[in-house]
N, C-alpha and C positions, 0 to 999 in steps of 0.2 A: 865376812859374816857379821849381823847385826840382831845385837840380843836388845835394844832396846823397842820394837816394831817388829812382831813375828808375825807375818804377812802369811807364814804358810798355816800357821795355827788358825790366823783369824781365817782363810777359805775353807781348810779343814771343817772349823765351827760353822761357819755357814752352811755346808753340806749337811753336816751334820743336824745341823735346825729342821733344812727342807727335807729331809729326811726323815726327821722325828714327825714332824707335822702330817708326812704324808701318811706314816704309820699311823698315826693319833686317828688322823683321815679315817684309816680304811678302819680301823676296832672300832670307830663310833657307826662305820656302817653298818660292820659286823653284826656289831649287840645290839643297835637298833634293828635290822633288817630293812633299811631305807636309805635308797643312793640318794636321796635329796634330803637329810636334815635341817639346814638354813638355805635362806635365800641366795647365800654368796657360794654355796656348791652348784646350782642351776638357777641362777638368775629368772630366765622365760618358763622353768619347767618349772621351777617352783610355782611363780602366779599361776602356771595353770591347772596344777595339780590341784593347790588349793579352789579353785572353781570347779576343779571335777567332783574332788573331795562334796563341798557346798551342795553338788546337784547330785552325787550317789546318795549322800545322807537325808533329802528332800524326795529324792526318789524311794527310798525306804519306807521314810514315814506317811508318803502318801499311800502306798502297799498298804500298809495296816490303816491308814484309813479308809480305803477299798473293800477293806476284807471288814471293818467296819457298817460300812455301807449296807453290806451284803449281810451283817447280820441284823441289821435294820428290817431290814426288808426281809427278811425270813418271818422274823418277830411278828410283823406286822400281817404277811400272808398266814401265817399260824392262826391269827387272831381270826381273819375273813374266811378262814377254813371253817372253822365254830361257827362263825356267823353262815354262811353255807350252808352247813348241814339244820341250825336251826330254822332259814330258809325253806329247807325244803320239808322240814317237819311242818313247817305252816300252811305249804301247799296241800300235803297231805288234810291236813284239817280241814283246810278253806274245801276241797274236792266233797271231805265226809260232806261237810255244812249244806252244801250248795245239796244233795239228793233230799226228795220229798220224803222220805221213811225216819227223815230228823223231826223229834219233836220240840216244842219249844223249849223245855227244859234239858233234852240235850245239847239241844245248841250253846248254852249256857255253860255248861260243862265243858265244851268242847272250846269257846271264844274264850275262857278263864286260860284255857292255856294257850292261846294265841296272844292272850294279853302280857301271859308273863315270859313267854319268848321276844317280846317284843322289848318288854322290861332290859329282856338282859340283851341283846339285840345293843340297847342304850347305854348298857354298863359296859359291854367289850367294845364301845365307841369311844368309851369316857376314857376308860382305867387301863386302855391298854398305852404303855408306856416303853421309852427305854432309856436307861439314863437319867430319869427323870421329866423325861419331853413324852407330850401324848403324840400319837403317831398317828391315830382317824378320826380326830376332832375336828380336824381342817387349821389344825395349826403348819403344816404343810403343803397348804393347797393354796392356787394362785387367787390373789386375793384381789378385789375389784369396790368401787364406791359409787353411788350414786348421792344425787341433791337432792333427794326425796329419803327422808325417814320411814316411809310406809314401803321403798323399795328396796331392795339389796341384791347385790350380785352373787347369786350362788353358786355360779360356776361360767368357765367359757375353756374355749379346746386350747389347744394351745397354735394353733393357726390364726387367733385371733393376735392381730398386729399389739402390740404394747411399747411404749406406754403410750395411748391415743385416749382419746375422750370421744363418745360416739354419743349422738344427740337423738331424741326421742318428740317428735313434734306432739302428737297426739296418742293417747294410748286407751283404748273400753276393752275394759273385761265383765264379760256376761257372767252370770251365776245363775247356777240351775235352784228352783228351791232347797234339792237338798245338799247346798253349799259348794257344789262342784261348779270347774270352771265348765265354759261352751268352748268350745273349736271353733267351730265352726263362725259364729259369731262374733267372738273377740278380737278386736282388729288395732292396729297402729300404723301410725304415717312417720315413716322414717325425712328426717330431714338433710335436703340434696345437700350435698358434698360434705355431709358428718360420719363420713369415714365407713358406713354402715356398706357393703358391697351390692351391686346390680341385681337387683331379686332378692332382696333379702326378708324375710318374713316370718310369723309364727306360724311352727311346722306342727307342736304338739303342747299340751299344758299337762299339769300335774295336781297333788295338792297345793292349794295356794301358790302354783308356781306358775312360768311361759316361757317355753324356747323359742327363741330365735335363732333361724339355720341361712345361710348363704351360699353360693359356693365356696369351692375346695377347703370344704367342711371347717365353714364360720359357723360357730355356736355358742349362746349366751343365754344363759338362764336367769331368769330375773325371781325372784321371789316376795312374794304379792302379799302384804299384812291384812288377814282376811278381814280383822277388826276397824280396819280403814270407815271410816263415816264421812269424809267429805265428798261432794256430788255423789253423791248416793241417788239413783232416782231408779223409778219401777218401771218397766219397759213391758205392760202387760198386754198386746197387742200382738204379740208373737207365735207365730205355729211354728214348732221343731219339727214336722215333719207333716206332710201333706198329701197322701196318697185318695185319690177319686176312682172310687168304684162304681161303676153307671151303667145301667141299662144303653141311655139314651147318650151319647157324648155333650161336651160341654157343660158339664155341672162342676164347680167350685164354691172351697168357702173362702170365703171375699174377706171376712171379719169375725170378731167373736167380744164382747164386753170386757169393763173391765173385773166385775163381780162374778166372770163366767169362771168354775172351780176346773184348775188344771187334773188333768188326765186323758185317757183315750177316747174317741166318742163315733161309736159307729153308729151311724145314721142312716135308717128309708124313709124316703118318701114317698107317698102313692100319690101321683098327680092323675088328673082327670083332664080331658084336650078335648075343646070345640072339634069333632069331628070334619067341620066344614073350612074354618080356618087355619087351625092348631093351634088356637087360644088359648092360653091356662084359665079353666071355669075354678078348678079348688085345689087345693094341695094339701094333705095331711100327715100326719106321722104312724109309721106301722108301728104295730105292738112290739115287733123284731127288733126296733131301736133299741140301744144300749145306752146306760152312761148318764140318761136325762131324765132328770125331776119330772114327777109324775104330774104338776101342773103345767105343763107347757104347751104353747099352741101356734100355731103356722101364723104371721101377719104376713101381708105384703110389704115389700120394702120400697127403696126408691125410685128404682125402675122397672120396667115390666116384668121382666124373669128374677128380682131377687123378695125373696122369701125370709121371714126373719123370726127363727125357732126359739121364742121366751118364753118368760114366765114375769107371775108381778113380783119376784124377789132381785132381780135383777141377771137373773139368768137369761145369755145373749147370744144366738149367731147367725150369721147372714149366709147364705147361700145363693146359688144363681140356680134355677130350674132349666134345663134346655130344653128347645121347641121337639117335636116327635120326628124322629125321621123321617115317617110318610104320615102325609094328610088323613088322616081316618081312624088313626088310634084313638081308642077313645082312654085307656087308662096305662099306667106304666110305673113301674117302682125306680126310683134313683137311691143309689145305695154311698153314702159317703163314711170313709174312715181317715182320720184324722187325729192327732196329739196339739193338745195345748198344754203350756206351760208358762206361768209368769217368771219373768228375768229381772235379777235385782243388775243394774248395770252402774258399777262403779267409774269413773273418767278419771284415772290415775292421772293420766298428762293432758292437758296441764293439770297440776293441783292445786291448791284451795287457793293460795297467792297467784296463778295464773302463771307458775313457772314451768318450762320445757324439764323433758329430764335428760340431764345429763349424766353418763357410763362413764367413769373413768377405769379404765382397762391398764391396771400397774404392772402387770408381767413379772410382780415378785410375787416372794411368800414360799417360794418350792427350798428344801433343803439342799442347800449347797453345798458340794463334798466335795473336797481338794483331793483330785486323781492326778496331780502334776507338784513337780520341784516346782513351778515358776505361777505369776499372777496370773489371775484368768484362767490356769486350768482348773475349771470346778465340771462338775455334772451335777444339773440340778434336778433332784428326785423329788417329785411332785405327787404325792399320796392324796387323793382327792378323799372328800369331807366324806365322813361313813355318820349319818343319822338316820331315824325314822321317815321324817321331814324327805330327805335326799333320796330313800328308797320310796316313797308312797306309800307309805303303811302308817302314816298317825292316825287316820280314821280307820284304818279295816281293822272289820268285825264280822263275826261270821254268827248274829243273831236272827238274824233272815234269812230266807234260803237266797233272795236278790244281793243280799248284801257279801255272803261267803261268792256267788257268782262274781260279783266287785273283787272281791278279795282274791281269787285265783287269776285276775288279769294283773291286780295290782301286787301278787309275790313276784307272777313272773318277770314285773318291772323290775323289783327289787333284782332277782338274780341274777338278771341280765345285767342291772348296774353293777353287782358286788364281784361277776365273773368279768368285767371290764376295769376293776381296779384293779383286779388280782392280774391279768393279762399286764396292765402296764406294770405293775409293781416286777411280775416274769420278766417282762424285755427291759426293765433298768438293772436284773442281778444278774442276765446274761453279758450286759453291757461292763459290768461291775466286774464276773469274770472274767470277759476279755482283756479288760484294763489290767486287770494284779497279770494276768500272763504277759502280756506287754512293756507293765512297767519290769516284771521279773527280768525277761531280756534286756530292755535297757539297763538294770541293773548291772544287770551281767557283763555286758559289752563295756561297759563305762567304768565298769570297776576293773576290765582288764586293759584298758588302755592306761586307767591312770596306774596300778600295777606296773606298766612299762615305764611309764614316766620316774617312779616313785620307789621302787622296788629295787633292793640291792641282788645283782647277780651274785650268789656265794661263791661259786666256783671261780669267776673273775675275778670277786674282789680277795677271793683267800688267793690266790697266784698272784696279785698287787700287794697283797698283804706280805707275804713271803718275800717278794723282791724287796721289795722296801724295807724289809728287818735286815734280810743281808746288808742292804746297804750303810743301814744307819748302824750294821755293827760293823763293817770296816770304816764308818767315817771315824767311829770311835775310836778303832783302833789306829787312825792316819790322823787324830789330834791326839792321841795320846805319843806318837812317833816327832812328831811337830813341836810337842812344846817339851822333848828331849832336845831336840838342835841347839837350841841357845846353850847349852850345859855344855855343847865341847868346846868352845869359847877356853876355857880354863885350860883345855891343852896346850892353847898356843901362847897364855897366861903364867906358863910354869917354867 
């Protein structure tokens, strides 16, 4: 026997350690409720806990920025619901305005409140808010530049490629006298291979504005500073519309002055025919004419059938007389109706320096909302501009009965814009609920794998816990036995 090395005491103690330890183990699992508290209880499970951990708690808070989102966008459909119904109270109006039993001082009455729907129209554009940010101002709308001061991008779809620069060779916009654009007449030359797609063209204008439409719905609105004064020039030679009423076929009007006053001009003439040739002997004007200064008189013009209806104030228009269908007529009326109007035509492109315009198409500006744990998961919510300007309603007035007629084309614009924000604004908080249900189950799912990973079994670990007390209380009692043995040393000592 040897009492100075008790070899059975020091194993005893050792058990006794790993024993203790393993107990210590299981009560910190225990009270935490977590099989993995340090890295050195699961190594791999730990790192990956913690990564699951990282993306359940990103996955949370993008939820609530979803839900978020969602009430972004309620706010803001709230607002265009007002704008809406004020909408359709202006049609109502524009409808009174437009019948002839309005007098002028009704009408008055009636455009005072078109003016102040329109006011606030401009206040729930301003002031509607959330958090602080306006929501229809166009501070969420995708934003665009041009090299022209007098132009701007007031919108484009979102089909339109970004970020590209799309070039502009030539560009004339016609103005009617009373300030409207022409269609028909306003034309641009797109420049080959600046991005602009195969047909692409203006499809419609507005106030002070022109779309241009392409295929698989390319669309860009430009917005045209009506105040613009450079190349300015008068383009008074113009008929909008040209309709020939005629006994006899082949009569047209060829021209009209530049001093000639726009409007409508229905025109007879009573021509008188060489019976024997079908020669024009006279040609005058019936009493039936419309539209024409009381001084005016038939000359002959350049060539044999044109006739040229003035006066000496500078009142102008040409016409052609056609010969008689059969030989022997001797008199015939020609009856012409027709629109003049002079066009003030601006040459945006180039402009005053002889520069092309250039569209820079940035594909920002939409509100991006973090619907993912990771980078790049955003949805970006693009709330397009809500103004007067944007609906067509800065000029409508319903002080004329032509003009409330103006005005019941230009609300239905407006509605059909504001029921097409409201539409996208609808399929980004459908999109918005589908995400919170989506990321919920990711949630879910990820929170019960890392659970698996990270989560103490109680009922396992209390039956580890139990084994290991047993043990570590007979190691106790097999070193407290252990460092009795050296003591009987003294028996053999006596």
């Amino acid at each position: 026997m040897r009492i100075n090395y008790n070899a059975s005491a020091m194993r005893a103690n050792n058990a006794l350690n790993r024993a203790d330890n393993k107990v210590s183990s299981s009560l910190r699992k225990l009270s935490s409720g977590f099989k993995v508290n340090s890295a050195k209880d699961n190594p791999s499970g730990y790192a990956i806990g913690r990564r699951m951990n990282t993306q359940i708690e990103g996955v949370s808070v993008a939820t609530r920025n979803a839900n978020t989102g969602i009430s972004i966008i309620e706010t803001a459909d709230g607002a265009l619901t007002e704008v809406h119904d004020m909408l359709q109270r202006m049609n109502e109006l524009a409808i009174k305005g437009a019948t002839g039993t309005m007098t002028t001082a009704d009408r008055a009455i009636v455009n005072e409140e078109l003016a102040q729907l329109k006011k606030e129209v401009t206040r729930v554009a301003k002031d509607t808010e959330f958090n602080g940010q306006n929501l229809l101002d166009g501070c969420f709308d995708l934003k665009g530049y041009t090299n022209n001061l007098d132009v701007k991008v007031g919108y484009y779809s979102d089909e339109v490629l970004s970020p590209q620069v799309y070039t502009i060779d030539s560009l004339k916009v016609y103005y009617h006298d009373n300030g409207k654009i022409d269609l028909e007449k306003t034309n641009a030359s797109f420049k080959p291979g600046a991005n602009f797609p195969t047909g692409a063209k203006i499809t419609s204008v507005g106030e002070n504005c022109i779309t241009i439409q392409g295929p698989n719905d390319f669309e860009i609105t430009l917005d045209i500073d009506p105040n613009m004064t450079y190349n300015m020039e008068k383009d008074a030679n113009t008929l909008t519309s040209q309709k020939i009423l005629t006994s006899n076929s082949g009569g047209e009007v060829v021209s009209f002055g530049e001093d000639t006053p726009t409007g409508n001009y229905n025109v007879e003439l009573e021509v008188e025919y060489n019976t024997t040739d079908g020669s024009i002997l006279n040609v005058d004007i019936s009493k039936s004419s419309t539209n024409l200064p009381e001084d005016v008189k038939v000359v002959p013009g350049a060539t044999d059938n044109e006739y040229i209806i003035r006066n000496d104030s500078g009142f102008e228009i040409t016409v052609t007389v056609p010969r008689p269908d059969t030989i022997g007529d001797e008199k015939a009326s020609i009856n012409y109706s027709f629109d003049i109007e002079n066009y003030t035509v601006s040459s945006v492109v180039p402009d005053a320096n002889g520069a092309k315009l250039e569209i820079d198409i940035t594909g920002i500006g939409a509100m991006d909302t973090q619907i993912g744990a990771n980078e790049g998961q955003v949805l970006e919510i693009r709330i397009p501009t809500l103004s007067l300007q944007r609906l067509g309603l800065t000029n409508a007035n319903l002080l004329t009965q032509d003009s409330s007629s103006d005005a019941i084309v230009a609300i239905k614009g407006a509605i059909a814009y504001t029921s097409a924000i409201r539409s996208r604004l609808g399929a980004y908080q459908n999109r918005l609920e589908h995400t919170v249900s989506s990321l919920d189950i990711t949630n879910e799912n990820m929170t019960a794998a890392y659970s698996r990973i990270m989560d103490v079994d109680f009922s396992e670990e209390m039956t580890t816990y139990t084994s290991q007390q047993v043990v570590e209380q007979a190691a106790v009692s097999m070193l407290a036995q252990a460092n009795e043995r050296p003591s009987m040393v003294l028996q053999l000592l006596q």
